[in-house]
N, C-alpha and C positions, 0 to 999 in steps of 0.2 A: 504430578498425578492430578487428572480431572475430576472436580466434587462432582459429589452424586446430589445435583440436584436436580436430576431431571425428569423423575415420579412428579415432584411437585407443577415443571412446565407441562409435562402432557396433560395434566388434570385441565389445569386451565386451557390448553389448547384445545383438547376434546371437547371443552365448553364453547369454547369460540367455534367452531365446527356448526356446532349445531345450533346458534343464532348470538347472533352479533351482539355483544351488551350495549345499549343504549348508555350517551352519556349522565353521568349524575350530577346532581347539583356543583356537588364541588369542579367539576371537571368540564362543564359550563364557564365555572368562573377563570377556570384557567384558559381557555379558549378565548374569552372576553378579555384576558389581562395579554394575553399572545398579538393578539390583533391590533391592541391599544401602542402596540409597542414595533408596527410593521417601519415605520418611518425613522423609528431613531436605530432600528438592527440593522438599513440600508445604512444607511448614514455610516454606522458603525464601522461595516464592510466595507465601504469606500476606505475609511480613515487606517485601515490596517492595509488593504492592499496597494495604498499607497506608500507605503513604507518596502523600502526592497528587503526580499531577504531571501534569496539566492544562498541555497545552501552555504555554500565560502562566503557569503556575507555576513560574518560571525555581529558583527556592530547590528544589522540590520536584525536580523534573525532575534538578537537578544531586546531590540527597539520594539519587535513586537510583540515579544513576550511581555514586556513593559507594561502595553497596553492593556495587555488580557490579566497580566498582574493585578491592575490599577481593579478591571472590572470586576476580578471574581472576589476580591478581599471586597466590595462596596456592596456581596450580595453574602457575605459572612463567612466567607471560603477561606482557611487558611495555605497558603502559600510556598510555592519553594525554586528556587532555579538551581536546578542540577548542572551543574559545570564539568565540563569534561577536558579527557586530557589537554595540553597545551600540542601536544604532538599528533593529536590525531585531528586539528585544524577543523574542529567542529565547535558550536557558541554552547550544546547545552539543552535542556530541554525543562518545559515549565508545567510545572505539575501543582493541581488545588486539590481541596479536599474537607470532606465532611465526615465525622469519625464518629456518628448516632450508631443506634443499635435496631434500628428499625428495616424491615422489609430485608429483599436480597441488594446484597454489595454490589453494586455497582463499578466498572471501569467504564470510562468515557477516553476514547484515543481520536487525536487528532492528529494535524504536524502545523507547524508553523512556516517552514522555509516551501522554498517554491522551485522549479527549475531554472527560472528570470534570473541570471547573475546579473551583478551593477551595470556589467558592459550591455547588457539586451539593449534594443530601442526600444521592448515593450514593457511600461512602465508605471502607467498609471489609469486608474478604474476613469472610465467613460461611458456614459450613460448615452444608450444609440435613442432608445425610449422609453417609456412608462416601466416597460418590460422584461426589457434584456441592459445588460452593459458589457463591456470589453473590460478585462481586468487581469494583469499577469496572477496565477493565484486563488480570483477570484472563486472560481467552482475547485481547482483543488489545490490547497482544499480551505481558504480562510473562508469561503462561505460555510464547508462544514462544522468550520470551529463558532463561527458567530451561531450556528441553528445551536451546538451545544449552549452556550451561553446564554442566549436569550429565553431557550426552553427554562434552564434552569433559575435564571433572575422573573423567571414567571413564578417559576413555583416558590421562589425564595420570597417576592413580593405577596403570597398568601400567605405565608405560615409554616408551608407545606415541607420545607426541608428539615425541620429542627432537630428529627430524629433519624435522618438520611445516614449512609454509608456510605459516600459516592469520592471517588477518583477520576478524577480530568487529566490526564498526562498528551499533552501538545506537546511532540517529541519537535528537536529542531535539523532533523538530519535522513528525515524519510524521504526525500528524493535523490539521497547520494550517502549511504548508512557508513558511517563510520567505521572504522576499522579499531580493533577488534571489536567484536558484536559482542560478545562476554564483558564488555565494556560499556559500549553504547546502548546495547538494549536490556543492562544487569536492572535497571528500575524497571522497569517496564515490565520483565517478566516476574520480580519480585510484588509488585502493584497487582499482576495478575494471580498469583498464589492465594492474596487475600481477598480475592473477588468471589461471586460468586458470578455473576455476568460481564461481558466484554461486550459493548456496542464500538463500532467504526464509523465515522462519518462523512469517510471517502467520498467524493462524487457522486451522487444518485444516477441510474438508469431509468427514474421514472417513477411515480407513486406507485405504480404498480409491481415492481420488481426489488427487491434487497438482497444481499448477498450471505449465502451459508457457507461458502466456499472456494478460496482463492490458490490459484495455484502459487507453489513457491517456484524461487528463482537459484540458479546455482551456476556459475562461469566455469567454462572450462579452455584451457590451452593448448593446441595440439603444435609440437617440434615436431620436426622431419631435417634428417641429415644424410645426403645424397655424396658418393665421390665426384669431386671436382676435377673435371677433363674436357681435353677437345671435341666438340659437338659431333665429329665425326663417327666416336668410337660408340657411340650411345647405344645401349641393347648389348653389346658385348658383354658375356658372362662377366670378365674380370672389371667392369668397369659399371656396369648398368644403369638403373632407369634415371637415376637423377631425382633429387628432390621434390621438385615440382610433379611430377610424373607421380609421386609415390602419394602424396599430398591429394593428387587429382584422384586415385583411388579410393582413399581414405574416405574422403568428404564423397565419392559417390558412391560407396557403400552405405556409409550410415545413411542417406537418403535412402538406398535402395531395401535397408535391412531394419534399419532403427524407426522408421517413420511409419508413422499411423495409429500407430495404439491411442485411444482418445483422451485426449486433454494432454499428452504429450507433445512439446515442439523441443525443435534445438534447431539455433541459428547460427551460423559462421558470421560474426559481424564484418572482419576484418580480415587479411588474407595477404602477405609477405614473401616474396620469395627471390631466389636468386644468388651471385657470387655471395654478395654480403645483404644481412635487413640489419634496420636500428627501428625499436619501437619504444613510443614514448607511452609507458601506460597510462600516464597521468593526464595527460593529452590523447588519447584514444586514437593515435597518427604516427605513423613512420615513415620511412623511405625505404628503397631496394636497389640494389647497383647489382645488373648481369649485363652478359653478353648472348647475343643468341648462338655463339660458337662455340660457348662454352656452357658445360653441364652443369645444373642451378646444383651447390652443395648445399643447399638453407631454405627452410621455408616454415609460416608460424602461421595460424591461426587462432584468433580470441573468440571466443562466442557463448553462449546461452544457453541455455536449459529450462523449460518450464515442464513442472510435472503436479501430481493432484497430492500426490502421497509419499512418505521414503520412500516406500517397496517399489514405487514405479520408479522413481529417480535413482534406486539403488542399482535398480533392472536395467534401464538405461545405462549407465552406467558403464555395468559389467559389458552389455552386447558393444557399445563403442569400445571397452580397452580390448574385446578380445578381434575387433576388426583391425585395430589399429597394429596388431602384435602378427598380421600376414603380410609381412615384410616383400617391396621387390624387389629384385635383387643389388645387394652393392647396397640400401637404403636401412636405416632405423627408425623408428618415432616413438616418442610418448606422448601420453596426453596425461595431463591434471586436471583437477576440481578442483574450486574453491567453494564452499556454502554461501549464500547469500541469503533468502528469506527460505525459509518453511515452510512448506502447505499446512492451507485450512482446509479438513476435510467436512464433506456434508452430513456431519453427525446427526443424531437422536434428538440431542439436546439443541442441535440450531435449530434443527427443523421445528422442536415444538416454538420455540421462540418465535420463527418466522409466523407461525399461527399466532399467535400470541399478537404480536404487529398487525396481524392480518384484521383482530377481530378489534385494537384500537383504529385501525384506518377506513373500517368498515361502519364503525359507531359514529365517525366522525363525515358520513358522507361520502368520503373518497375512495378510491379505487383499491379491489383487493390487491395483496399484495404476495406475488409467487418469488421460487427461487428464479436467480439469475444466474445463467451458463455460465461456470466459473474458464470456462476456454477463454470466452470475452474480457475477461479482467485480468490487468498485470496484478504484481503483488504489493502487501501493503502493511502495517504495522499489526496488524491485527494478528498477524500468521504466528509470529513470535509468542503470542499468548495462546495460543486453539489446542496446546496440548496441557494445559493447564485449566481453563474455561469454557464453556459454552459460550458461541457469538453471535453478532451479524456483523455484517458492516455493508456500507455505501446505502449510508441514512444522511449523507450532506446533501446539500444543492442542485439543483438541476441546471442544464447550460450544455455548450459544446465546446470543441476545439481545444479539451485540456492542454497541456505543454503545446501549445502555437499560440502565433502572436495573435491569434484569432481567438483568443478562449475569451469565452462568455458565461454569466450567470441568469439566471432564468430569475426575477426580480418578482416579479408575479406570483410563483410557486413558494416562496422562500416560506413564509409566514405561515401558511398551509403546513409547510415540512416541520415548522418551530411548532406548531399547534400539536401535529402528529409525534415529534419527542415529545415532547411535556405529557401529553400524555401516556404514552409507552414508559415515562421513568417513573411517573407518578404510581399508574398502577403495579411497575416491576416493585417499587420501595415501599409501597403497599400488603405486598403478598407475604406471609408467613415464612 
């Protein structure tokens, strides 16, 4: 159940509305100690995304929780590495924390691993100029996770944490979540219970833009079993349409019937058919053996779901099982679900927050900051908590080309974005 704290965010956002607070002395000084600190948080960045950690790089992934270990204990953070099962081939996730009784609790979510397995050629942070660098990682999201840090060893170096309430959980399995989720994500949404805010710090769309609302994600697999016969008899009542034929229906109804409702998608990734398929799911690849004389008995597709809320995914849903269930003849299919993340809906309480951001990034010079079309954003750790918390997320980094060998961090902006945390925690651990 989500606390009710969000009388107290409108108050303040309504304030922020109607003129921007200037910064105060204090929050001068933390802007002055952010800046002071632009060269060693590159630095930093470089020295984590040079470490691989591609989700299955269980050694890697835990190498740089190491690191972040090493930093948040030297800014008085007590520490913890969650290990996870042996069987479900994941390293674990690294969570800090400050147990004061001051302001609203904070969660801080990050992730440590990256899509770059060992085997990528793309591999290590390269600085093109002043500006930008190439970095597997680099924008999503270890650049996120250094803006947390550095925001925080700012305000750690004033003083300013002693009575803080804050949780850092850098999960090590958000670009490939582990199996079971009642497993991998049991801290994360326990972390979230006692919160009283959730920020994410996913990849930035820009100062201008952060995120109230991410669509969740949810797989599904549709069988089709056709009788197998010579291609002559094809259409014959007792023999009919064949697998594939039944499959070709299927998939163009739900395009024709399921598609459009907004911020709804569903994609057939993949697509099998024939005498015989063999699909390796763990590998994302199979093979299929037919003949064009003979009537495909077998056919599979794996595919996607992106929706904003249950009722939409639930609705979806139902209109694909009950397409799937108009059989041609001689053919049968089911389709299943799996869950995968949860939607973040655009609540009350994100929106006031989003004001709330708006009126530190407004104090600070920089560009207001609106919602971002949650259509454009995959999912993200954050989703897992949004029915417990109030959030934002995609307050990391700026850059392009996430998962490509081309991903880039915006080196320029960084310090800027570590200035605008620090202050957005400062005043959240402030408030009543």
């Amino acid at each position: 159940m989500k606390k009710h704290i969000l009388s107290a965010l409108v108050v303040i956002a309504i304030h922020g509305v109607c003129q921007a607070q200037k910064l105060n002395r204090i929050e001068k000084k933390i802007v002055k100690q952010v800046q002071a600190m632009d060269s060693e948080s590159i630095d930093f960045l470089e020295k984590v995304v040079n470490v691989n950690s591609g989700t299955l790089n269980k050694k890697g992934v835990r190498e740089v929780g190491t690191l972040f270990d090493r930093a948040f204990k030297s800014i008085g953070f007590n520490t913890d590495w969650i290990e996870m099962p042996e069987e479900m081939n994941r390293a674990g996730h690294f969570f800090a924390s400050l147990d004061g009784t001051k302001g609203k609790k904070l969660l801080l979510i990050g992730h440590l691993d990256t899509v770059f397995e060992e085997n990528s050629p793309f591999q290590r942070f390269e600085r093109i100029n002043d500006s930008t660098a190439y970095g597997p990682g680099a924008n999503d999201m270890k650049g996120g996770d250094v803006v947390v840090l550095y925001a925080l060893k700012a305000l750690a170096d004033l003083n300013l944490l002693k009575q803080a309430n804050i949780t850092v959980a850098f999960t090590g399995d958000e670009e490939s979540t582990g199996k079971p989720l009642s497993i991998s994500r049991h801290h994360l949404i326990e972390a979230a219970k006692k919160a009283d805010i959730a920020l994410g710090f996913e990849n930035s769309t820009g100062f201008d833009n952060a995120t109230i609302a991410r669509r969740g994600a949810s797989g599904w697999k549709l069988e089709v079993q056709g009788k197998r016969a010579h291609s002559s008899g094809i259409f014959r009542e007792n023999i009919g349409a064949g697998a594939i034929f039944e499959m070709s229906r299927i998939l163009n109804s739900f395009y024709e019937e399921v598609r459009g409702e907004e911020y709804l998608t569903f994609n057939p990734g993949t697509i099998l058919g024939g005498t015989f398929i063999n699909y390796d799911a763990q590998k994302s690849s199979g093979d299929a053996f037919g003949k064009t004389n003979v009537i495909a008995q077998t056919a599979a597709v794996h595919g996607g779901l992106r929706f904003i809320s249950e009722e939409q995914k639930e609705n979806a849903r139902a209109k694909m099982r009950e397409i799937v269930s108009r059989n041609l003849p001689q053919t049968k299919a089911t389709i299943t679900f799996t869950d995968s993340y949860p939607a973040m809906g655009p609540t009350e309480g994100n929106k006031a927050l989003l004001s709330i951001l708006n009126e530190v990034s407004l104090s600070l010079g920089q560009e207001g900051v609106t919602a971002y079309d949650p259509g454009k954003r995959g999912a993200a750790d954050i989703s897992f908590v949004a029915d417990y918390v109030d959030g934002l997320d995609g307050l990391g980094t700026m850059g392009n080309g996430a998962h490509t060998p081309k991903e880039t961090v915006n080196l320029k902006t960084m310090n800027a974005l570590i200035q605008r945390t620090a202050i957005f925690i400062y005043r959240l651990i402030s408030m009543n």
